[in-house]
C-alpha positions in Angstrom: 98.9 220.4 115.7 98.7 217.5 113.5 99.4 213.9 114.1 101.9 212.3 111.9 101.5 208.4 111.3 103.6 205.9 112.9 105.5 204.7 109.9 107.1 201.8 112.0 106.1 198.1 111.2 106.2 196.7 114.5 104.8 198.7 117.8 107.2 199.9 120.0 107.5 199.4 124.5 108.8 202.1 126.4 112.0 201.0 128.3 114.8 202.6 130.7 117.3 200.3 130.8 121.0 200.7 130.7 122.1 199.3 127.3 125.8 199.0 125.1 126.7 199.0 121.6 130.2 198.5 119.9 130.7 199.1 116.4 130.3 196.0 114.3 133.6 194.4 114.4 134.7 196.6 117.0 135.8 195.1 121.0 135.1 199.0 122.1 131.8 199.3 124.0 129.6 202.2 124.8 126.7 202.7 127.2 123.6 203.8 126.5 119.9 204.2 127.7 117.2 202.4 125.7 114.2 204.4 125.0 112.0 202.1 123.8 112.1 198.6 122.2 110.5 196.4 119.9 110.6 193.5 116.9 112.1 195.5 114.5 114.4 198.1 116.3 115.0 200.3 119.4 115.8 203.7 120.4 118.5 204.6 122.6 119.9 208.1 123.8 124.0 208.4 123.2 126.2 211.1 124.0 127.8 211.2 120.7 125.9 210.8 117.3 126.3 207.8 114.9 126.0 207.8 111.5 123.3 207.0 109.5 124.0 203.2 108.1 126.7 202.3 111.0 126.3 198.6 111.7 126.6 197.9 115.0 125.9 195.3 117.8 124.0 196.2 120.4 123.5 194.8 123.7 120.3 194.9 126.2 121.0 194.6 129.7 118.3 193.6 132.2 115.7 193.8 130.0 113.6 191.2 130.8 112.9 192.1 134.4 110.7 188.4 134.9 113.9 186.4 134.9 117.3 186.5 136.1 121.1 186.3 135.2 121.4 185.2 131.2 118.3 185.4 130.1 117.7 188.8 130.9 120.1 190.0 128.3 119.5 190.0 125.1 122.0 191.0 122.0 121.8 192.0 118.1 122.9 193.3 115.3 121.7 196.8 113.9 122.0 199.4 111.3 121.7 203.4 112.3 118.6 204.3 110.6 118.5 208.1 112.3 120.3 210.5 114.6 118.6 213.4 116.4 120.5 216.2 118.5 118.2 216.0 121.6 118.8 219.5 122.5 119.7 219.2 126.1 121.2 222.5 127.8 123.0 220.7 131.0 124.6 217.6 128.5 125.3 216.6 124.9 122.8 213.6 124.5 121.2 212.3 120.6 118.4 209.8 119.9 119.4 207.0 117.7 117.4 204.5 115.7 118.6 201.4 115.1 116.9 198.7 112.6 117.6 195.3 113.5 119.4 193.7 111.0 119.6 189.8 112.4 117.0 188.6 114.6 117.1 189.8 118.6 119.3 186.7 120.6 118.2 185.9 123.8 
């Protein structure tokens, strides 16, 4: 099988960490796993899709695992750049990209 190119600008760390999102505007959270992470975007596995071009605000819990209470969080805005079914038998679960669309605050 062929390899397809990584078309992303910025590489990407593999994370499991419990994340939440809200839709821009919105005082309605979400959780969420985070996939993986990085300077332009994450990936995070919902169970319920998002639309392709949602805004929304996402926020990383625990994911600096080097220091403790506030600065182990970290929160931004995003836009929903893709949504995949995952496919899983036992639960509904979809992949979501999200571009960063203001720079990650820590």
């Amino acid at each position: 099988m062929a390899k397809t190119a990584n078309r992303r600008a910025y590489p990407r760390l593999h994370r499991e960490n419990r994340i939440r999102y809200s839709m821009l505007g919105s005082e309605e959270y979400h959780d969420a796993t985070l996939v993986d992470v990085g300077e332009g975007g994450l990936c995070m596995e919902v169970s319920r899709p998002l639309k392709t071009g949602t805004m929304i605000y996402v926020q990383l819990l625990n994911v600096n695992a080097e220091v403790s209470g506030l600065a182990a969080h970290r929160s931004s805005h995003g836009r929903v750049r893709w949504t995949r079914d995952l496919g899983c038998t036992d639960q509904t679960r979809f992949g979501i990209g999200v571009e960063y669309t203001h720079p990650v605050c820590h």
